[in-house]
Residue, then its C-alpha position, 0 to 999 in steps of 0.5 A: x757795244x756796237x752790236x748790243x747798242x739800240x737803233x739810233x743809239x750806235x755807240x760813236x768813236x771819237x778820235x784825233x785828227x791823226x789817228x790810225x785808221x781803226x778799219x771796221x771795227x767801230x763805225x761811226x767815227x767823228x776826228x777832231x783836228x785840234x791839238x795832239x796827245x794829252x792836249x788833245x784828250x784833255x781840251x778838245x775830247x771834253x768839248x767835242x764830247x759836252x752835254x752827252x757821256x764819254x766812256x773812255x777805256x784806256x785809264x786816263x780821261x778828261x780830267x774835268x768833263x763829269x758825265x763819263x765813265x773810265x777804265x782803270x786797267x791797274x794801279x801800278x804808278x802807285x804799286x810798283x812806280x820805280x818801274x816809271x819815268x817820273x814825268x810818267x808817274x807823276x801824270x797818273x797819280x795826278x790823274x788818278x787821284x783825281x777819280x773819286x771827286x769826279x766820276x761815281x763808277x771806275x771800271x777795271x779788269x780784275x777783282x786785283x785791279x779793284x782792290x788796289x784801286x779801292x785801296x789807293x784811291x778810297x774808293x767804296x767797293x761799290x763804286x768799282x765794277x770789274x768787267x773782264x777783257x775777251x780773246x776773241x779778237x784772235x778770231x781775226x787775226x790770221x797767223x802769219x807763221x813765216x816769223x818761224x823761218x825768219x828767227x830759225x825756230x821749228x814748232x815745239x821747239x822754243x819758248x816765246x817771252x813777251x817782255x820790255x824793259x818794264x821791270x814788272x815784266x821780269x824780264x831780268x828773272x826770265x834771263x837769269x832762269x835761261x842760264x840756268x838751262x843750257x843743257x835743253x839745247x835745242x830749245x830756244x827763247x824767243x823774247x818779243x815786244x818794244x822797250x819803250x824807254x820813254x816810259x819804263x825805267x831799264x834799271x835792273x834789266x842788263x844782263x851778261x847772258x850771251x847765247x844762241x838760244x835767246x832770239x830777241x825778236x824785238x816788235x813783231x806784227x798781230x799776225x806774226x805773234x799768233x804765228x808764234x803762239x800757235x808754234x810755241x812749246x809754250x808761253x813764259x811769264x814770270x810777271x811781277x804785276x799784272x792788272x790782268x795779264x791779257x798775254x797768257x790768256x791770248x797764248x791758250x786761246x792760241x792752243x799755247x801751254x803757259x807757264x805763268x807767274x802765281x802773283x797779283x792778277x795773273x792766277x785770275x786770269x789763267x785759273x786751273x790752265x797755267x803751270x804756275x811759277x814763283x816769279x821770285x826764284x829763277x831756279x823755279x822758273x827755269x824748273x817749270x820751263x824745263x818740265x813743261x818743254x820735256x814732256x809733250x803729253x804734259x804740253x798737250x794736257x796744258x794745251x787743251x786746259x787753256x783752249x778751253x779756259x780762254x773761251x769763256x772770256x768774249x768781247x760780247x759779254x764784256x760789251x754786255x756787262x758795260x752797257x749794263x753798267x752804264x744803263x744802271x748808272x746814267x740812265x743815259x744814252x750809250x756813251x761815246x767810245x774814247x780811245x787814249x789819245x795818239x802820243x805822236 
């Protein structure tokens, strides 16, 4: 947006007092140094941001400052909600609620997304655009392909698994499908990513399986999970919901075959260049796992198909669509970018 933007109209970046340097990514930025977390979006974001309009991209926003536009990334507290905390579920079906009284557009990621926001928020169709994300930022990440010989995994030989204890990951179901193949015993599964306990329930996700072929890699860095996708026979995501489903689409643009879930959004954003699988049986799963990781020619027509998939979504053309949104609907200067806020 910062490069669309029309001199002396540079989009600002606000944020709080403590948050984490952004680099050069957006410049310029202005911090505010009172309050922290939800205080801070909710009391001092709309008085640092009153009397110009406030794009906020992260799904939730000031809850009464009017000139501003939100991003809502899924309806998931109402679709899928024992995956939530209740203190977490019940914020967002407040805030959320609370969308169609203040803010005649709502942004969001997916033709999926859109329907379920139209659905539980009634909500026009016309009031809810869709502006998809890119996966081009990877152009400025460099791998970082040491992770290989720290978790002992050799390239082609292992499936990566982006997965925390969020139920609509399926991490339960990717567990039950690797059982079911420990006969590919030199394939690994390495499964990445944070649990986050204070948000996701851990109901549903213990499971008994004990065996050398899981790594639980646990967070890695950007750089270390590149390194991963670049190595990998292939990305595993059985998804239950998605919003989008960015991971799959990072994977191809990594040069990753995917095997992905056919349900909600996921199907939207992989189109032709996945190997899709019935989230529901762990038998399919683990029959799509087996045939992707048993033929290389396969792997390497799945590769390319994505490679080619993933470039058509850039960060420039969703930058272009918002400003377009935005142009159309406040005929006002270009909003003020708005990060959530830090929870620490």
């Amino acid at each position: 947006m910062q490069m669309r933007a029309a001199p002396g109209d540079e989009p600002e970046l606000f944020v709080p007092q403590n948050a984490v340097e952004p680099g050069a990514l957006l410049r310029p930025q202005r911090r505010f140094p009172w309050l922290r977390g939800t205080l801070w979006e909710q009391i001092t974001l709309p008085i640092a941001a009153r009397g110009i309009t406030l794009l906020s991209l992260c799904n939730t926003n000031p809850l009464f400052k009017h000139s501003q536009v939100v991003m809502v990334h899924d309806m998931a507290v109402f679709d899928v909600p024992q995956g939530f905390s209740r203190k977490f579920r019940l914020w967002y079906r407040i805030v959320f609620t609370l969308l169609p009284r203040t803010h005649p557009i709502v942004l969001t990621v997916s033709t999926y997304s859109k329907r379920r926001i139209c659905h539980h928020l009634k909500i026009d169709e016309s009031r809810v655009k869709v502006v998809a994300p890119g996966a081009d930022h990877l152009d400025r990440i460099v791998a970082d392909t040491s992770v290989l010989q720290r978790l002992e995994l050799n390239k082609d030989a292992y499936c990566v698994i982006v997965g925390s204890l969020d139920p609509r990951k399926n991490l339960r179901g990717v567990l039950d499908a690797i059982a079911r193949l420990g006969h590919l015993r030199d394939v690994k599964f390495v499964i990445v990513g944070k649990q986050y306990p204070r948000i996701f329930s851990s109901a549903g996700v213990e499971h008994p399986l004990q065996s050398r072929q899981v790594v639980w890699a646990g967070f890695v860095s950007d750089e270390e999970l590149k390194g991963l996708y670049e190595n990998a026979g292939c990305l595993v995501f059985p998804s239950l919901y998605e919003g989008f489903g960015l991971p799959p689409l990072e994977a191809m643009y990594c040069g990753c075959p995917v095997v992905a879930s056919a349900r909600t959004s996921i199907p939207e954003a992989c189109g032709n260049a996945a190997m899709y699988c019935d989230a529901a049986s762990a038998d399919d799963i683990a029959a799509k796992i087996e045939q992707m990781m048993s033929d290389a020619d396969l792997r390497q027509q799945y590769r390319s198909a994505g490679l080619l998939h993933a470039r058509e979504f850039r960060w420039e053309r969703a930058a272009q669509q918002v400003l377009e949104i935005l142009d159309v609907k406040t005929g006002e200067r270009l909003p003020e970018l708005a990060p959530r806020a830090s929870a620490s």
